[in-house]
C-alpha positions in Angstrom: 0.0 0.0 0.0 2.3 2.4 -0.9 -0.2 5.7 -0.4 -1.2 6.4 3.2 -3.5 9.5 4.3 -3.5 11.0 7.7 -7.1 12.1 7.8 -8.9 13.9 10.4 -12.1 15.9 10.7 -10.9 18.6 13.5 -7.3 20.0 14.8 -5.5 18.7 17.5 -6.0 15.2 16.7 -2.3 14.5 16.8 -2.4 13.9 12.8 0.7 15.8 12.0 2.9 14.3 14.4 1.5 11.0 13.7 2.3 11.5 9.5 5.9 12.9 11.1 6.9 9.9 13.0 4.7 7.5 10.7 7.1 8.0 7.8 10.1 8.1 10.1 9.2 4.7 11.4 8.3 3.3 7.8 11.6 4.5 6.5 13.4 2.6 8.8 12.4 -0.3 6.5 11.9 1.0 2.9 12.1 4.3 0.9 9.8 7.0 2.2 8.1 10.8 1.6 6.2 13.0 3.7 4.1 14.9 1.2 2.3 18.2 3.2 -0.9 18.4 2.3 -2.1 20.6 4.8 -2.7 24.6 4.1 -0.9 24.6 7.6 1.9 23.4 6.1 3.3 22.1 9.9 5.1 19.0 8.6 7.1 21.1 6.4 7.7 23.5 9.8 8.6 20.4 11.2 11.4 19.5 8.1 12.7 22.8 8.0 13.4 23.0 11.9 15.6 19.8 11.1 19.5 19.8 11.3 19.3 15.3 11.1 20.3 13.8 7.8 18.2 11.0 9.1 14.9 13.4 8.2 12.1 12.5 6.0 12.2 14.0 2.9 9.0 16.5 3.0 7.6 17.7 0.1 4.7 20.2 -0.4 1.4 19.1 -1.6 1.6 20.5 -5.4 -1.8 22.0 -7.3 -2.0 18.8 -9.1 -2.3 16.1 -6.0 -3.3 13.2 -7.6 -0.5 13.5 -10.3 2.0 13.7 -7.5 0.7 11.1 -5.7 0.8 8.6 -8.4 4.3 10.1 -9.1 6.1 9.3 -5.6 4.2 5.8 -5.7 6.5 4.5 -8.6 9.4 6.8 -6.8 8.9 5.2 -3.1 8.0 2.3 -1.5 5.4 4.6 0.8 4.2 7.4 0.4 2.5 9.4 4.0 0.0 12.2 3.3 -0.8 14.7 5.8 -4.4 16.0 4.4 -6.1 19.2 6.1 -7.9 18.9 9.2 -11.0 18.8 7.6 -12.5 15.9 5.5 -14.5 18.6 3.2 -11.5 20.3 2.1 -10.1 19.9 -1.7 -6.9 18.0 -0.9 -8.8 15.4 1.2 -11.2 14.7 -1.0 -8.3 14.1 -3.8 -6.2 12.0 -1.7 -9.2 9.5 -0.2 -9.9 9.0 -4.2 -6.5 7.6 -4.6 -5.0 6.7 -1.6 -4.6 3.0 -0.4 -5.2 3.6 3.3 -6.7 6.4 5.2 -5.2 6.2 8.9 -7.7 8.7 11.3 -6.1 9.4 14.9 -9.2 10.1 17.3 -8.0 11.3 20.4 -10.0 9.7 23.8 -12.8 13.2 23.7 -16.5 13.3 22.8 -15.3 16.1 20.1 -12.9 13.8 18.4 -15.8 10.8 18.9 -17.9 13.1 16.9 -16.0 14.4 14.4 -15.0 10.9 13.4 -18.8 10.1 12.1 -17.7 12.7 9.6 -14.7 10.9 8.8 -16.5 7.6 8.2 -19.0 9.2 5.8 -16.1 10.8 3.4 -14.6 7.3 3.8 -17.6 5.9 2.2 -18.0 8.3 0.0 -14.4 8.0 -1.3 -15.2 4.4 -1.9 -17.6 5.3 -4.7 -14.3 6.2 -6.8 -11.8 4.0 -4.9 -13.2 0.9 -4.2 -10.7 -0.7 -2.8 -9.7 2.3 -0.3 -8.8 0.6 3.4 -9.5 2.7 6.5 -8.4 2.3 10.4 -8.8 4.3 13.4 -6.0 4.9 15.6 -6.6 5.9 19.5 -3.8 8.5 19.9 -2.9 10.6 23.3 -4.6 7.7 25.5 -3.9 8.6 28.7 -5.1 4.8 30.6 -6.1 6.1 33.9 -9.1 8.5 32.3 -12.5 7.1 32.6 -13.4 7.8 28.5 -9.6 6.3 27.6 -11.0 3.1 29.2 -14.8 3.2 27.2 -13.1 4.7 23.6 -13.0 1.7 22.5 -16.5 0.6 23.1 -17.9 4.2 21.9 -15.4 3.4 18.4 -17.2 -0.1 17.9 -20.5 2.0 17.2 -18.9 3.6 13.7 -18.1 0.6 10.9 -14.6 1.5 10.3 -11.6 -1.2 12.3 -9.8 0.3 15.4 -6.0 -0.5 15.6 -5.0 -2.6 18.2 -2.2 -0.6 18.9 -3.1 2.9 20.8 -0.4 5.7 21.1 -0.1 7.5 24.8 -0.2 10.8 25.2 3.5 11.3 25.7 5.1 14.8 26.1 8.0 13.3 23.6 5.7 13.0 20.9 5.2 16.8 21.0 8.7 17.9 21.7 10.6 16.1 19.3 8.6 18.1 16.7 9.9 21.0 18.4 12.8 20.1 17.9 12.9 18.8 14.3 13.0 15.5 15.2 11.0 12.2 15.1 10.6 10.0 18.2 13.4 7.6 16.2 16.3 10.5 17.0 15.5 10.9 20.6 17.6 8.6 22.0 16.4 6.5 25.3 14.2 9.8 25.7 12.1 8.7 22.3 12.5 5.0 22.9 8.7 4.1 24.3 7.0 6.1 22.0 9.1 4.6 19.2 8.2 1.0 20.1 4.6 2.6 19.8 5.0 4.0 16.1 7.0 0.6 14.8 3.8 -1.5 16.6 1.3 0.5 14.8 3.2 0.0 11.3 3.2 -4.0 12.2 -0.5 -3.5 12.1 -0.4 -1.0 9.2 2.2 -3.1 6.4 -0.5 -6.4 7.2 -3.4 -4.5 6.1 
C-alpha cells in the first residue's frame, strides 16, 4: 500500500505528528516521503526545523495532487500524506480518491468521537471512486487512567470502520521532538517508548 492519508475531521487530533513519525518509522524499512498536504503546512515546519540527515524528505502538496501522488508511488516504496484537518477540504477529498489507506487518529474526547462520524462518511463516499480504499482508526494521546480512555474503544465499535490494536499515549515526547525537528526515532532513550509505539502500529499497518 504504498499511499497512506492521515485524515482527520478537527485539529489537534495528533495527525501531523502522527504522519511525522509514521514515515520516520516506515523509512526505517523502505524508501519514504512525507508529502504536506495541509494549508498549515506544519510538517514542512517540522522539516525545515531539522539539522538530522536521518529526516524525512518532505515535500509540499503540489496543485496537481493526484499526479504527484501517483508520481512518488512509482518513486517510493510509501508514500504518507498529511491532508487538512477537515475531511470537506479539496486535498482530502483528492487523496481519499486515490490513496490505499486512510489512517484517522481520534483522540479519547466526545469532540474527536464526533467528528470521526464525519470521517467515516467521506470514507464511504471515497469508496464510490476507490473501491478498494482501506481505512483504520488509531486511538492516539490515551492517557489509561481517564474514565473515556478506558470506554473509547466501546464508543469506536458504534462507527463501521476497524480500530487498531495498537493505541499511542499521550507522551510529552511525541510533541517535543517536533519542536525540535526531530522524530521520536532521534530521541535517543528519551524517544525509545514512544518509538516501540509507532514501529507496533506500522506492524499492524504493512499487514493490512
Amino acid at each position: 500500500m504504498p499511499v497512506i492519508a492521515l485524515v482527520g475531521n478537527k485539529g489537534g487530533a495528533g495527525k501531523t505528528t502522527l504522519s511525522v513519525n509514521l514515515a520516520a518509522g516506515l523509512a526505517k524499512q523502505a524508501s519514504t516521503i512525507l508529502v504536506d498536504a495541509d494549508p498549515q503546512g506544519s510538517a514542512l515546519q517540522w522539516n525545515a526545523f531539522s539539522n538530522s540527515d536521518h529526516s524525512v524528505k518532505v515535500l509540499e502538496a503540489s496543485e496537481e495532487l493526484g499526479f504527484q501522488l501517483n508520481e512518488l508511488s512509482q518513486q517510493y516504496d510509501f508514500v504518507v500524506v498529511d491532508c487538512p484537518p477537515s475531511v470537506h477540504a479539496v486535498q482530502t477529498i483528492k487523496v481519499l480518491e486515490i490513496c490505499d489507506l486512510a489512517l484517522i487518529p481520534v483522540q479519547p474526547s466526545p469532540v474527536d468521537l464526533w467528528a470521526t462520524v464525519h470521517t467515516e462518511e467521506a470514507v464511504q463516499n471515497a469508496r464510490q471512486e476507490n473501491v478498494s480504499l482501506k481505512a483504520l482508526l488509531v486511538i492516539n494521546q490515551l492517557e489509561a487512567r481517564t474514565t473515556l480512555s478506558r470506554v473509547v474503544r466501546d464508543a469506536l465499535s458504534e462507527i463501521s470502520l476497524p480500530v487498531a490494536k495498537t493505541a499511542l499515549r499521550r507522551r510529552a515526547i511525541f510533541r517535543n521532538s517536533v519542536l525540535e525537528g526531530k522524530n521520536v526515532f532521534e530521541m535517543g532513550r528519551r524517544g525509545a517508548d514512544a518509538a516501540s509505539e509507532i514501529e507496533e502500529l506500522i506492524d499492524e499497518v504493512v499487514k493490512i
